[in-house]
C-alpha positions as CSV (number, residue, x, y, z in Angstrom):
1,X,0.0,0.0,0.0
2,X,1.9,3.5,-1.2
3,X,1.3,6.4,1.2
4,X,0.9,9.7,0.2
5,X,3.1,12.0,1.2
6,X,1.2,15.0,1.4
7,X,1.2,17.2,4.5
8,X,-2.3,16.6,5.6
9,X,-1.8,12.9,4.8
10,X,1.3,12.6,7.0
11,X,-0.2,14.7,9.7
12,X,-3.1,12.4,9.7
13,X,-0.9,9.2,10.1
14,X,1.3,11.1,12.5
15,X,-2.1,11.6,14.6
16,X,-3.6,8.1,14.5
17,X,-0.2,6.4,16.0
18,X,-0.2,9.0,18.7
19,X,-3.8,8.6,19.8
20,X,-3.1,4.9,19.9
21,X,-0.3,5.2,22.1
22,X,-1.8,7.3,24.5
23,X,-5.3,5.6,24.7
24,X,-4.5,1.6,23.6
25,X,-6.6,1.6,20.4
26,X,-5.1,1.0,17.3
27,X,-7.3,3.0,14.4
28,X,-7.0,2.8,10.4
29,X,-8.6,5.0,8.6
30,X,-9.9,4.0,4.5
31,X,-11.7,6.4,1.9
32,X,-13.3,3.6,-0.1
33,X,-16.3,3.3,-3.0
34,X,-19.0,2.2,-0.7
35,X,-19.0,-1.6,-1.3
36,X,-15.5,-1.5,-0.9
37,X,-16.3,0.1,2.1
38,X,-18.3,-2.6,3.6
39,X,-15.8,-5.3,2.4
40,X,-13.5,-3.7,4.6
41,X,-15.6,-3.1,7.1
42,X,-16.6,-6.8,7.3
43,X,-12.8,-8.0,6.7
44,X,-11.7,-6.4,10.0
45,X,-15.0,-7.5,11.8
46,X,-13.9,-11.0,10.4
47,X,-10.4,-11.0,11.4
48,X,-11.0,-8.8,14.7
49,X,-13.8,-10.4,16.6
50,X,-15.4,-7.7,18.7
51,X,-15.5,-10.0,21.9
52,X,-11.7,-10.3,21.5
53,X,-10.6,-7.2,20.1
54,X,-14.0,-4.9,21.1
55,X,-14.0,-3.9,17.3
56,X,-15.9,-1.1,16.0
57,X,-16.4,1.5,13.2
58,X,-15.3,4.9,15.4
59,X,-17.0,7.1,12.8
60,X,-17.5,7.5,9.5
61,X,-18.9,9.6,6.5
62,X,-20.2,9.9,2.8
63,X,-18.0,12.3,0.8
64,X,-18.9,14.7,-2.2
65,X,-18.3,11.8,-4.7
66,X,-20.1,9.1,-3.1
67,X,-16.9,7.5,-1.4
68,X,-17.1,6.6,2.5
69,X,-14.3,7.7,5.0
70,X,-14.6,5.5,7.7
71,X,-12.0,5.0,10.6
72,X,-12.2,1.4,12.3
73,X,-10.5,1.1,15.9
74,X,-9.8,-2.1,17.8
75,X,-7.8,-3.2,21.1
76,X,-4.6,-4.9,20.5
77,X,-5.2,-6.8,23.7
78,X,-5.6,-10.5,21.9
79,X,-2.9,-10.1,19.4
């Protein structure tokens, strides 16, 4: 997966691992087509049981051109 290296883009990423080091979630955000969005959605369900990993989709929303921006969030307690 490239990254882009755009300010905001780092800036973002720079964010996410600190939150998750000071609060013990770990967080991805994805900007997908909306049935890409749900693939995703139900990969990480799949691979990160809530009952294990207390799973969850930590907000999302639809964009101008129909794409969702969703950010997922899980514990890394059972890894």
């Amino acid at each position: 997966m490239g990254f882009s290296r755009q300010p905001r883009d780092i800036a973002r990423r720079l964010g996410e691992k600190s939150r998750a080091r000071s609060d013990g979630w770990r967080r991805e955000t994805f900007t997908l087509p909306r049935t890409d969005a749900r693939a995703k959605a139900r990969e990480w369900f799949d691979r990160y049981p809530k009952a294990a990993y207390m799973t969850e989709i930590e907000f999302w929303r639809e964009l101008e051109d129909g794409r969702i921006e969703f950010v997922m969030r899980r514990l890394p307690s059972a890894d």
